[in-house]
C-alpha positions in Angstrom: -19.8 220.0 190.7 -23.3 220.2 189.6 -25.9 220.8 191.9 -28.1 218.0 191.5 -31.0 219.4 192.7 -31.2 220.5 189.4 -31.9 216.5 188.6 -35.2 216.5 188.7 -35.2 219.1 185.3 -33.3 216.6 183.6 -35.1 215.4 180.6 -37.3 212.1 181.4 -35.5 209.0 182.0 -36.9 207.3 178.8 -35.9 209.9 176.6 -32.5 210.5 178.1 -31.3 206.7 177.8 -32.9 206.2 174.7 -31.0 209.1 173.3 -28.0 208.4 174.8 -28.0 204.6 174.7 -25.2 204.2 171.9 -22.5 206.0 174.5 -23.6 203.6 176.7 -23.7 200.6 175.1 -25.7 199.4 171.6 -28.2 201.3 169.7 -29.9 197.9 168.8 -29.3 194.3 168.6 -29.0 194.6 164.9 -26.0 193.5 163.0 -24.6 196.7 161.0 -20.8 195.9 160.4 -19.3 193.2 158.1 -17.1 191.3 161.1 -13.4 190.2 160.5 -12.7 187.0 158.8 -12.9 183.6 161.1 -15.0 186.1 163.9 -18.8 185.3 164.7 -21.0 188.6 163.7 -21.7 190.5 166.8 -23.8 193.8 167.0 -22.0 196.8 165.9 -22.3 200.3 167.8 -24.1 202.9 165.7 -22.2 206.4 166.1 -23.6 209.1 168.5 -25.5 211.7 166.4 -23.8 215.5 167.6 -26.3 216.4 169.6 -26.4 213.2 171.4 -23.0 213.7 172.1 -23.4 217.2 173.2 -25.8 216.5 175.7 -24.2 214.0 177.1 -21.1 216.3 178.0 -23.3 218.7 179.8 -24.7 216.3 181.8 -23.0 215.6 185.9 -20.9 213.1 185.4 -23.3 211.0 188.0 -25.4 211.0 185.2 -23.1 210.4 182.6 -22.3 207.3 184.2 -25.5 206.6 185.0 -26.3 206.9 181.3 -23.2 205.0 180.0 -24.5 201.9 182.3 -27.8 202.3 181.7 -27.6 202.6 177.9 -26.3 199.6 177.5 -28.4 197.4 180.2 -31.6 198.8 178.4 -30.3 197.9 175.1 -29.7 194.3 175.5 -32.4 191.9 175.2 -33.4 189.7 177.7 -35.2 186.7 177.6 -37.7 186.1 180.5 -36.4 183.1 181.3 -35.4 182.3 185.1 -32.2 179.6 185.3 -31.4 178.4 188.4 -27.9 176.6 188.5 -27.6 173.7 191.4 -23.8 174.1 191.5 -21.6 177.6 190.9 -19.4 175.6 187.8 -23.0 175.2 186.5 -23.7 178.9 187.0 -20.7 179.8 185.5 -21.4 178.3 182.5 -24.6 179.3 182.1 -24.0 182.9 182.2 -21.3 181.6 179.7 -24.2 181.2 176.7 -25.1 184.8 177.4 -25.0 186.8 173.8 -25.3 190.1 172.4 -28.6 189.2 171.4 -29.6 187.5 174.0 -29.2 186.8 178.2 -31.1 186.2 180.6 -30.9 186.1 185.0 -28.8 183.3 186.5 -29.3 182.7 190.2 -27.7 179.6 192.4 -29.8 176.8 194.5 -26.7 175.7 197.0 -29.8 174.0 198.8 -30.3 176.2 201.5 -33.9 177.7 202.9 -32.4 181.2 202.5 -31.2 180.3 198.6 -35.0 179.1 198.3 -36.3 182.1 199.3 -34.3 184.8 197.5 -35.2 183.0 194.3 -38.8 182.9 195.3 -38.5 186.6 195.9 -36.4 187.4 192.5 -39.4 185.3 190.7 -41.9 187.1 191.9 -40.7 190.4 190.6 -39.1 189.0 187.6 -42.0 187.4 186.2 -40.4 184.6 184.0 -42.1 183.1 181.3 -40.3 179.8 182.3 -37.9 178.3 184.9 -35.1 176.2 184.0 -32.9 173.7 186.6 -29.3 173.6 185.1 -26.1 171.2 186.7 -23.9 171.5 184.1 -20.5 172.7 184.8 -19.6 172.4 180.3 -16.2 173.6 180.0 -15.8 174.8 183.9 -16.0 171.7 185.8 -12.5 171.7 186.8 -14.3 174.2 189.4 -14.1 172.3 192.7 -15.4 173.7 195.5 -14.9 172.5 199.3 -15.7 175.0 201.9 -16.1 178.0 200.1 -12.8 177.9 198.7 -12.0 176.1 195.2 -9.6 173.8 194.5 -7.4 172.1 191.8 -7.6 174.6 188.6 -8.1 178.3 189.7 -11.3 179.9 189.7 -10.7 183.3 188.2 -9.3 181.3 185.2 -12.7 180.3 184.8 -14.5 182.8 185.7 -12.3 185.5 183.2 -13.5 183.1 180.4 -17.1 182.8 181.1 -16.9 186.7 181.6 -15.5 187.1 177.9 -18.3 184.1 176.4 -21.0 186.2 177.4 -19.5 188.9 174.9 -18.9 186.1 172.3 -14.7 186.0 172.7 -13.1 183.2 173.8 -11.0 185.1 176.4 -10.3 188.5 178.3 -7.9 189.7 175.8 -9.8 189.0 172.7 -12.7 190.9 174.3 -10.8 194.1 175.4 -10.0 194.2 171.5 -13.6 194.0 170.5 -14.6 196.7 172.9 -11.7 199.1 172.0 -12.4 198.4 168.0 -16.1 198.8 168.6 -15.7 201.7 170.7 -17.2 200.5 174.0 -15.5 202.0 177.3 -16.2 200.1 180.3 -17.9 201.8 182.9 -16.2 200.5 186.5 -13.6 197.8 187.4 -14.9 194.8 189.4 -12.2 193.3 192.4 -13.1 189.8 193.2 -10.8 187.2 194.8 -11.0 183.4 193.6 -10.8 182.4 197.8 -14.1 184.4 198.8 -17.5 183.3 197.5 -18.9 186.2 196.5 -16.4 185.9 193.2 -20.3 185.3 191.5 -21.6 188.7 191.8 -18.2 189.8 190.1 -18.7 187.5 187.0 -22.4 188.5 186.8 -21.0 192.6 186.9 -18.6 191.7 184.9 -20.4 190.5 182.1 -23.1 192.1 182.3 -21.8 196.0 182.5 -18.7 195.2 180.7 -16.5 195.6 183.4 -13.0 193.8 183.4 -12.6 191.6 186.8 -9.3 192.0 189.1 -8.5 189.1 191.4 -6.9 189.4 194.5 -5.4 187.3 196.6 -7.2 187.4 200.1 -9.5 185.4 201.8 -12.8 186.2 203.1 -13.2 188.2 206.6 -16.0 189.5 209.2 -17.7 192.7 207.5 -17.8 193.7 211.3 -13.8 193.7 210.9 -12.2 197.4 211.3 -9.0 197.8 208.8 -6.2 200.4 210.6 -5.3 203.5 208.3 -2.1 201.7 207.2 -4.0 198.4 206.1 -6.3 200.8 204.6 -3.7 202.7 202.7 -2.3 199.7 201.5 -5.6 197.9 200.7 -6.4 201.8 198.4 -2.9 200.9 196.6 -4.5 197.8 195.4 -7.5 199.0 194.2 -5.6 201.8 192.2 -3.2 198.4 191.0 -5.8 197.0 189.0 -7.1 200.3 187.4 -3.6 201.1 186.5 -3.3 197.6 184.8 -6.5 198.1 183.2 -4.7 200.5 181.1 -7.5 203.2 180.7 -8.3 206.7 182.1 -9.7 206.3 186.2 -8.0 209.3 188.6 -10.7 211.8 188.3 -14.4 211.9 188.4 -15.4 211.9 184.9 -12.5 209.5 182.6 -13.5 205.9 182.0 -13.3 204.7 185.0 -16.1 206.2 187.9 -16.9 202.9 189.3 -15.1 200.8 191.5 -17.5 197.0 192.9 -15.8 194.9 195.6 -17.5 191.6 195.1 -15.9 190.3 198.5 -16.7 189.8 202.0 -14.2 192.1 203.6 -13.7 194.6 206.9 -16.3 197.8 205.9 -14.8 199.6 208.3 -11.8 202.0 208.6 -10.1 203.4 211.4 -8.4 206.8 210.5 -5.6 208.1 212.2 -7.6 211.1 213.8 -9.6 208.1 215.8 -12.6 208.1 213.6 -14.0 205.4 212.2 -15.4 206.2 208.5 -16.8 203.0 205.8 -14.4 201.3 203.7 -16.4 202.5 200.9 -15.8 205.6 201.2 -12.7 205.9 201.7 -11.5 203.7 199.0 -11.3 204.7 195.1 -10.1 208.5 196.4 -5.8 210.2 195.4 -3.6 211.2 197.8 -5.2 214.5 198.0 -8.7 212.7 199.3 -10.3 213.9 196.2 -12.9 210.6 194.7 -11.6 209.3 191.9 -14.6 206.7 191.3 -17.5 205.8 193.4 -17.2 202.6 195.3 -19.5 199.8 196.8 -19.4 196.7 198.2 -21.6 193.3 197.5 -21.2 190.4 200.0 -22.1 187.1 200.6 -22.1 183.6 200.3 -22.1 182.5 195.8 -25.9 182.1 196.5 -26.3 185.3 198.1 -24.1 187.6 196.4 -25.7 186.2 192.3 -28.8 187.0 194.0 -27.4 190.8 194.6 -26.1 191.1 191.5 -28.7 189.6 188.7 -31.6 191.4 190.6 -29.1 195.1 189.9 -28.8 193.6 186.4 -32.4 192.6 185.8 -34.7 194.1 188.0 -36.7 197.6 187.2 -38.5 199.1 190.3 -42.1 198.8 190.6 -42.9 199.8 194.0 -41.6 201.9 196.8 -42.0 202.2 200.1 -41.6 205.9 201.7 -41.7 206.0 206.0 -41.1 209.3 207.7 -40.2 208.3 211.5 -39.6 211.9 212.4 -41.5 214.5 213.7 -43.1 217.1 211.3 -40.7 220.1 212.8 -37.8 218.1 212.7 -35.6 218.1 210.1 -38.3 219.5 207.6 -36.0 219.1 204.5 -36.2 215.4 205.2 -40.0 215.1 204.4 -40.4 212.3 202.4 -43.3 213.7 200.7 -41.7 215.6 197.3 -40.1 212.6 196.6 -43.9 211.1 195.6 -44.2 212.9 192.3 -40.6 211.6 191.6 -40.8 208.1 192.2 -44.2 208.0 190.5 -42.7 210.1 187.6 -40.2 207.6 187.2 -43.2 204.8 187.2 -43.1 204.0 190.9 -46.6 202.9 192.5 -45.6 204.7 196.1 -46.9 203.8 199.0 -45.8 205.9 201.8 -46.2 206.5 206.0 -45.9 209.7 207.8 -47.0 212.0 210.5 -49.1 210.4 212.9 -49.0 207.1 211.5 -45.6 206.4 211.9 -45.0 204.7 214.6 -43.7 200.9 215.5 -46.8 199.7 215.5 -48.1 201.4 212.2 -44.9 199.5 211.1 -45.1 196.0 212.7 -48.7 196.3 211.5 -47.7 196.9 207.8 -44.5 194.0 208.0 -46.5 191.1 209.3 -47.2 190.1 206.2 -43.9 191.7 204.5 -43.1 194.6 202.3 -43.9 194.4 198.8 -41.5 197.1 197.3 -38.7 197.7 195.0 -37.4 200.9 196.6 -37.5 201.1 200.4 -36.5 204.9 201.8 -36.5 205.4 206.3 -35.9 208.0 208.1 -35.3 207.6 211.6 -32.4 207.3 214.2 -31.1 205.0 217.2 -28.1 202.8 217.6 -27.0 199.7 215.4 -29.8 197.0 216.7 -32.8 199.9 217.4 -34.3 202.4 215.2 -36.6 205.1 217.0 -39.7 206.1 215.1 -42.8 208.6 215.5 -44.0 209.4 219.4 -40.8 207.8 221.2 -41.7 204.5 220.0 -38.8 201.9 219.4 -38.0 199.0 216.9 -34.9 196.6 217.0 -33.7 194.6 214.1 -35.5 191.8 214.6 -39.0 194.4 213.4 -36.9 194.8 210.1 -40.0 193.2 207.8 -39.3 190.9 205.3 -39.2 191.5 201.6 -41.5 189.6 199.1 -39.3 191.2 195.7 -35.9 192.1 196.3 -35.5 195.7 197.2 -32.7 198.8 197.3 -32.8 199.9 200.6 -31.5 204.0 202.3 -31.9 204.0 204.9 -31.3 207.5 207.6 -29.7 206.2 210.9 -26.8 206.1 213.0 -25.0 203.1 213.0 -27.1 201.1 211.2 -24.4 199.3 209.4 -22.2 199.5 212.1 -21.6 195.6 212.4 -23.3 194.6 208.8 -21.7 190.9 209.8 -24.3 190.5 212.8 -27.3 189.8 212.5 -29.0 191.6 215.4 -28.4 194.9 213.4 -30.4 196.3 210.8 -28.2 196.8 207.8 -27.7 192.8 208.3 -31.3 192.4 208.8 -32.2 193.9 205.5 -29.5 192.3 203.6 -30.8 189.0 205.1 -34.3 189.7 204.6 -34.0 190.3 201.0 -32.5 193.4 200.3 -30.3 193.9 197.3 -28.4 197.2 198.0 -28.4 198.9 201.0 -27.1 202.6 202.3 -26.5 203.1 205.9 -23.8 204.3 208.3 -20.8 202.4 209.8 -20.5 205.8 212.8 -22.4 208.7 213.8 -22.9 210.5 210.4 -24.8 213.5 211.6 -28.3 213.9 209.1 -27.0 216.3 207.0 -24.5 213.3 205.3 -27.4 211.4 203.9 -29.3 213.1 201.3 -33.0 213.6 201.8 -35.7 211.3 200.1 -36.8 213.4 197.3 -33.0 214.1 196.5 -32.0 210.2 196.2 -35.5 210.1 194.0 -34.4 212.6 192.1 -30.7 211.3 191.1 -31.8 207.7 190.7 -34.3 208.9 187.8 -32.0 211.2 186.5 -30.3 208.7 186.4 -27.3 208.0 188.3 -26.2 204.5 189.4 -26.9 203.4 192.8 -23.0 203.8 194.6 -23.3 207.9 193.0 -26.9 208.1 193.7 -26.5 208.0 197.3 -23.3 210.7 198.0 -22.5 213.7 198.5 -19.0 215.1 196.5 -18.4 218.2 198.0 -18.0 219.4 201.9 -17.5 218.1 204.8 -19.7 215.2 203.6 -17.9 214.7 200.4 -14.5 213.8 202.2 -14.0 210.2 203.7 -17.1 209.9 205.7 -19.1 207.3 207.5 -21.6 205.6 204.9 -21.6 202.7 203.6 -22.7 201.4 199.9 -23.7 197.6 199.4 -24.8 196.0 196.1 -23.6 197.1 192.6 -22.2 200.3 192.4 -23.7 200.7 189.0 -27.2 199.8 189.9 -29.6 202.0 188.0 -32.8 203.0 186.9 -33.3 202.0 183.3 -36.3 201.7 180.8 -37.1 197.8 180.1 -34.8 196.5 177.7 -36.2 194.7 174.6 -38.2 191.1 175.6 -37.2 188.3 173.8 -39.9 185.0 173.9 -38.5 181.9 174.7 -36.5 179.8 172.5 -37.6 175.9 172.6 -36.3 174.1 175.1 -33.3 171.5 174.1 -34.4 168.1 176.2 -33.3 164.4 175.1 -36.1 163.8 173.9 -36.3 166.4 171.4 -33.3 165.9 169.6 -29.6 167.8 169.4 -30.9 170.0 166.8 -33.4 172.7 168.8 -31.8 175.4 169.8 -31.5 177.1 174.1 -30.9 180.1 174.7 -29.1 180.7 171.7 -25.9 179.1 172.6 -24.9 175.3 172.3 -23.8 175.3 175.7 -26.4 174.2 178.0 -27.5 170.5 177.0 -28.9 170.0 180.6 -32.1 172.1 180.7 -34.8 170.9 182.5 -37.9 173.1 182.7 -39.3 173.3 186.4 -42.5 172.2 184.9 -41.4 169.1 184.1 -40.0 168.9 187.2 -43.1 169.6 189.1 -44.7 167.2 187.5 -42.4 164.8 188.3 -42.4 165.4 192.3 -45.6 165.5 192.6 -46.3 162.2 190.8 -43.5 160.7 193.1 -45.0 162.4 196.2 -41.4 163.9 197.0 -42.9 166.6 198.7 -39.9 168.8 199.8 -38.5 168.9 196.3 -42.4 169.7 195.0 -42.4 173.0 197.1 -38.9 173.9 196.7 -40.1 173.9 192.6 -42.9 175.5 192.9 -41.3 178.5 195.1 -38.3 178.4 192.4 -41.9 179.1 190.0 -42.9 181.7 191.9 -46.6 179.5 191.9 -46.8 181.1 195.6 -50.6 179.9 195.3 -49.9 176.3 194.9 -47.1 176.4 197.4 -49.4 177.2 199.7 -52.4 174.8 198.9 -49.7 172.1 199.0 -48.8 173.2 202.9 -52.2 173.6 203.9 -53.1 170.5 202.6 -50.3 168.2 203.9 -50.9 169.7 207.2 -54.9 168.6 206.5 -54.2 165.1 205.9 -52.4 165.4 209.5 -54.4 164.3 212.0 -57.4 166.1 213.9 -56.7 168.6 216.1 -56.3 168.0 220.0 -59.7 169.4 221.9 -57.6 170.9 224.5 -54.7 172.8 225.6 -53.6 170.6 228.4 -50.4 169.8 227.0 -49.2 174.0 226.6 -49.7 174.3 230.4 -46.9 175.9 232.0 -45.8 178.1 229.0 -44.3 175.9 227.0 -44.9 173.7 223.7 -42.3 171.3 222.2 -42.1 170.9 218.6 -45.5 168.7 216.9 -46.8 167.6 219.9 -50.2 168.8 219.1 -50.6 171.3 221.8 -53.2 174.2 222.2 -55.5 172.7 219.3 -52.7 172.3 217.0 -52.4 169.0 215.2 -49.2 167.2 214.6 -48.0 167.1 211.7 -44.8 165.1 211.9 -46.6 161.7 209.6 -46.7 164.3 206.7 -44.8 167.3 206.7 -41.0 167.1 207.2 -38.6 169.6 209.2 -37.4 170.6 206.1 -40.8 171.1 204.8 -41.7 172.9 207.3 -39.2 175.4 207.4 -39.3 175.9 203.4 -42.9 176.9 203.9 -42.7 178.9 206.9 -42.3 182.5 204.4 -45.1 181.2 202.4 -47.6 180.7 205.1 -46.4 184.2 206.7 -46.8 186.5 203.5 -50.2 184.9 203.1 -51.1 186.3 206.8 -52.0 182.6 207.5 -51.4 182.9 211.3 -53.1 178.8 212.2 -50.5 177.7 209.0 -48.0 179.2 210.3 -48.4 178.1 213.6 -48.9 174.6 212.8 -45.7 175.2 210.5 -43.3 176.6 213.6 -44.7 173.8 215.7 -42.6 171.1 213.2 -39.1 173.2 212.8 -36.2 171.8 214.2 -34.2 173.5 217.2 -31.8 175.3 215.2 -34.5 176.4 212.8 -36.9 177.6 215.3 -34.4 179.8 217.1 -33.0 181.5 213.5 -33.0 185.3 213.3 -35.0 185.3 210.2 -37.6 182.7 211.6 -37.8 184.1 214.9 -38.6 187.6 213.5 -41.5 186.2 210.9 -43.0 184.8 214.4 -43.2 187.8 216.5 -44.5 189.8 213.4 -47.1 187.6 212.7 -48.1 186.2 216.0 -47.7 189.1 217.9 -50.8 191.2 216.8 -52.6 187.6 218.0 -51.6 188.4 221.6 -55.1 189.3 222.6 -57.2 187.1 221.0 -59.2 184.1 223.0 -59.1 181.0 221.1 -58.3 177.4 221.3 -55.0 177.6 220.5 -54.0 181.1 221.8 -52.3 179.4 224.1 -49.8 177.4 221.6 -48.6 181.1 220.4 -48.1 182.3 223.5 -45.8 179.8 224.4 -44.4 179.9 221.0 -43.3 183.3 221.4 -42.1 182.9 225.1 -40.1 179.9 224.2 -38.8 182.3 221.2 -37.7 185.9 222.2 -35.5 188.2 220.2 -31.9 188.7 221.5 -32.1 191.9 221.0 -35.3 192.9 222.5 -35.5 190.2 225.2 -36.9 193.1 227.8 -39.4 194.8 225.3 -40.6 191.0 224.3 -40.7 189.9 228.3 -42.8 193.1 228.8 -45.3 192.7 225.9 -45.5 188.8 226.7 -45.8 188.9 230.4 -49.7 190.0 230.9 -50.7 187.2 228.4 -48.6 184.6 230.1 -49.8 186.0 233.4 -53.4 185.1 231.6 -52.9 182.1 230.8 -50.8 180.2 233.0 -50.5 181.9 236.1 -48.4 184.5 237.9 -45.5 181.7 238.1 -45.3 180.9 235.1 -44.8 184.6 234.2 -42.1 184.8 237.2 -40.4 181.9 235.7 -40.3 183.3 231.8 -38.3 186.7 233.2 -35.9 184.2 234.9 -35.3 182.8 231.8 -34.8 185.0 229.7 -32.0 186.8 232.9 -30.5 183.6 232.4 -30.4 184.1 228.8 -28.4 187.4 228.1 -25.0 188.8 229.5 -25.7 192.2 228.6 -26.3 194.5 231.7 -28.2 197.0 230.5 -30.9 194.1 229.2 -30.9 192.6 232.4 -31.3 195.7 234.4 -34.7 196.3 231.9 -35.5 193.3 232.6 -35.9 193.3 236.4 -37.7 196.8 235.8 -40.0 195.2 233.6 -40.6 192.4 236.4 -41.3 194.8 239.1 -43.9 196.6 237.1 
């Protein structure tokens, strides 16, 4: 295998795919064929010139498949147009009226504050030129869904069809004909199962790398479930199943087939029959003699969640990475983060990265309390599945993973780190959650030398190898059935920006049958988020109104519309009587605080809660937490915005320190509820007495089963 050290020699990533862009995919969206009778004209592929060709063979094959997935995402034009589909028959169908010519990203509203915000995220990154609502299920409405699980006509059926649209056939078949005649070799094999949701990440790979789709029959389980060798065994005869009836070369690295997606929510753990427990992903897609015949990842979630993964692989190029170096500078000196600068920014990364001294929690809760603005997000450090340690002995828990403002790749250099990715009290979950679109960590002890250092994983993506290659080793100890897991598309990779198409006009009812959308005749339901806007606002629907304007990534006006709600509240209370005793119920206007209940909803409240913390907008916020419901103002992913905002406030002396105070004590992490009770406890001592302070640490002992928390805690109370 080549060394791929040597990566970084590779000629520049431009050149590379531009060159080698009709093996992967089309030279241009150009018509150059005469197309057989009764068949639309699609773009034909232009022959690779000899050199092309030869260059191309004495490339890894990481790269060559990087290349032959990369060619053809950065040929195919893409219109910057956002459509969000409020059902997933809708989104089905929209993806559907893809063309050669033409597509565009596709992500799913199911109503949710976490579907609102990973659209918010992909907008701000994605930059559309126009957002479009769609509920039009077309040709797939017989797509019932109830639980997660559809009903009446099958989904793959479906699903197969919309797959094959977006290549203009009508069906499966008629499109493995096209690709055979026009010389196009899929890339990877996409397994999906028509009773988990995360089926929509399949059709999105599926269409868009030209990957076929096989459905199993399973429902979805816990990713914290372990398989046992034999289920594992029999689970690896399945995957080789599909490949076999996808009737093109996959059993070595190399052939057609070097990619293997599971677009399911399923055990990512393996127990071997020597005890150890390795990742599923890992050991799946490998012969009987352990050798990898493909490289394998895994993309979870709910529909919502697992489009999100997939369109930002398909449509996303990185902007902006995020370097931090938790170790010491004699430890592990190969693992210095710092060659991997020139890379990243070589391959047009603005870097920004933390090191040495500056390393340490609270360099880091100081740099997430307003969330991480990066693409590409590299960590080195170490710990267990709900800590990480960093610089000096200091300690983080999941609940300090920041949130993400784009969506982002995430390796990160741990142990155990995706031990229980189903739980959110652990950090691979935490990421995933918090925006993350891929994500590299280990299910077990991994020892460092498994993951490859920083300026290696720079220099592979740029060279460029896809995301699930990218990341592993392939020969060694390391390169046998190990212990790290891949999530997100295996074939997500680095890739120039493909041609940018304007927008076509929008088809409304008012404009007639005749204007063209998106170049297809399928969607007849547009409705620009604009108009939308518009619409809200003039019927003061104020929870739709936000939700719009996050979905137009108008992060500006979102906020002005918060603030000003929370304005037309009334006056704030002059005192703090009503947070005595360390506690504050929801909107009852304590510490300063007004209520807010006559003008902003719960589910107003909630919705802007993200918006108010990325703009540092610690009263906002506040006021904002103060309104959430109970189950809302305990969730993970609200809990940690409060503690990374709020806490840096700990020490300040205002009217309303008091409110966050008693915010956070009525608030602390699972996780963390010693470290949380220690940093709280001189504050609450401040402020409300000694008792009160005795009383919080018999809260929280009441709060936790776990021993070893409880046992910090009474240390901490004794101090």
């Amino acid at each position: 295998m080549t060394n791929f050290r040597l990566a970084a020699a590779v000629a520049p990533l431009a050149v590379l795919v531009a060159s080698l862009a009709p093996i992967g995919g089309f030279a241009s969206a150009q018509v150059t064929g005469e197309a057989d009778p009764g068949e639309a004209e699609q773009p034909q592929l232009t022959p690779p010139t000899d050199e092309a060709r030869q260059r191309f063979e004495q490339l890894p094959p990481e790269v060559q498949l990087g290349a032959r997935a990369g060619g053809l995402q950065a040929s195919w034009p893409v219109e910057r147009t956002l459509v969000i589909a409020e059902s997933p028959a809708a989104y089905a169908n929209a993806i559907a009226s893809w063309t050669l010519e033409r597509r565009f990203p596709v992500l799913i509203d199911d109503g949710t504050p976490r579907a609102a915000w990973d659209i918010a995220r992909f907008a701000h990154a994605f930059e559309p030129n126009r957002v479009l609502l769609f509920d039009e299920p077309g040709r797939f409405e017989a797509m019932v869904f109830g639980d997660s699980q559809p009903t009446g006509r099958r989904v793959l059926e479906e699903v197969a069809v919309a797959s094959a649209n977006a290549w203009g056939k009508e069906n499966a078949g008629m499109r493995a004909i096209a690709w055979k005649r026009q010389g196009f070799t899929s890339p990877g094999l996409v397994y999906a199962s028509e009773f988990d949701p995360a089926w929509t990440a399949a059709l999105a790979l599926g269409a868009g790398r030209g990957q076929p789709i096989f459905w199993l029959n399973r429902k979805a389980e816990s990713l914290n479930a372990i398989l046992n060798a034999d289920a594992a065994s029999a689970f690896e005869q399945t995957v080789r199943a599909g490949l076999v009836r996808n009737n093109a070369p996959w059993n070595q690295i190399g052939d057609d087939i070097d990619a293997v997606t599971l677009c399911l929510n399923i055990a990512t753990r393996v127990r071997s029959e020597d005890g150890e427990v390795r990742a599923l992903s890992d050991v799946l897609a490998r012969n009987d003699d352990g050798s990898r015949y493909a490289w394998a990842s895994i993309v979870p979630g709910s529909e919502a969640q697992a489009a999100y993964m997939a369109m930002s692989s398909l449509f996303l190029r990185p902007e902006k990475a995020w370097l931090f170096d938790g170790y010491a500078d004699d430890f592990a000196p190969e693992y210095d983060v710092r060659p991997a600068e020139p890379l990243l920014e070589e391959a047009g990364l603005d870097v920004t990265m933390t090191r040495g001294d500056a390393a340490t929690i609270d360099i880091w809760r100081a740099l997430a309390k307003r969330g991480i603005d990066a693409d590409f997000v590299h960590v080195n450090s170490s710990g267990m599945a709900s800590l990480f340690n960093l610089r000096d002995s200091t300690v983080g828990y999941a609940s300090d993973v920041p949130l993400l403002s784009r969506p982002a790749a995430v390796h990160f250099i741990h142990s155990f780190a995706a031990q229980r990715p189903g739980s959110r009290d652990t950090i691979a979950a935490r990421w995933l959650d918090h925006g993350a679109f891929a994500f590299y960590g280990s299910a077990a002890e991994p020892f460092l030398g498994a993951f490859y250092p920083a300026k290696l994983i720079a220099a592979r993506m740029r060279a460029p190898a896809p995301w699930a290659a990218a990341v592993r080793q392939n020969a060694g100890r390391f390169g046998e059935p190990w212990k790290l897991n891949a999530f997100g598309d295996a074939l997500y990779v680095w890739t120039p920006e493909p041609p940018q198409l304007e927008p076509l006009p929008d088809r409304t009812r008012d404009e007639g049958p005749d204007l063209p959308t998106l170049g297809t005749p399928l969607l007849d339901d547009l409705r620009p988020v604009d108009r939308l806007i518009r619409e809200a606002a003039g019927a003061r629907d104020h929870d739709r109104l936000l939700r719009l304007l996050s979905f137009a990534g108008r992060r500006d006006d979102a906020v002005n519309l918060a603030k000003a709600l929370v304005q037309a509240a009334q006056k704030p209370s002059s005192s703090d009587a009503d947070a005595e005793g360390g506690g504050a119920s929801a909107g009852d206007g304590a510490g300063g605080v007004p209520n807010i209940s006559a003008t902003v909803s719960e589910s107003f409240a909630e919705l802007a809660l993200p918006l108010a913390f990325f703009e540092s907008d610690v009263r906002l916020f506040t006021t904002l937490y103060q309104r959430l419901g109970a189950d809302a103002a305990s969730s993970e992913t609200n809990t940690t915005m409060l503690w990374q905002l709020l806490r840096p406030t700990l020490g300040r002396t205002d009217d309303y320190v008091r409110t966050r105070i008693s915010l956070l004590r009525a608030h602390p992490r699972s996780a963390s509820l010693h470290a949380d009770a220690a940093e709280l406890a001189p504050h609450v001592r401040r402020e409300f007495g000694q008792a009160a302070e005795f009383d919080m640490f018999n809260d929280y002992l009441m709060r936790t089963n776990n021993e070893r928390i409880q046992q910090r805690l009474r240390d901490a109370m004794r101090r």
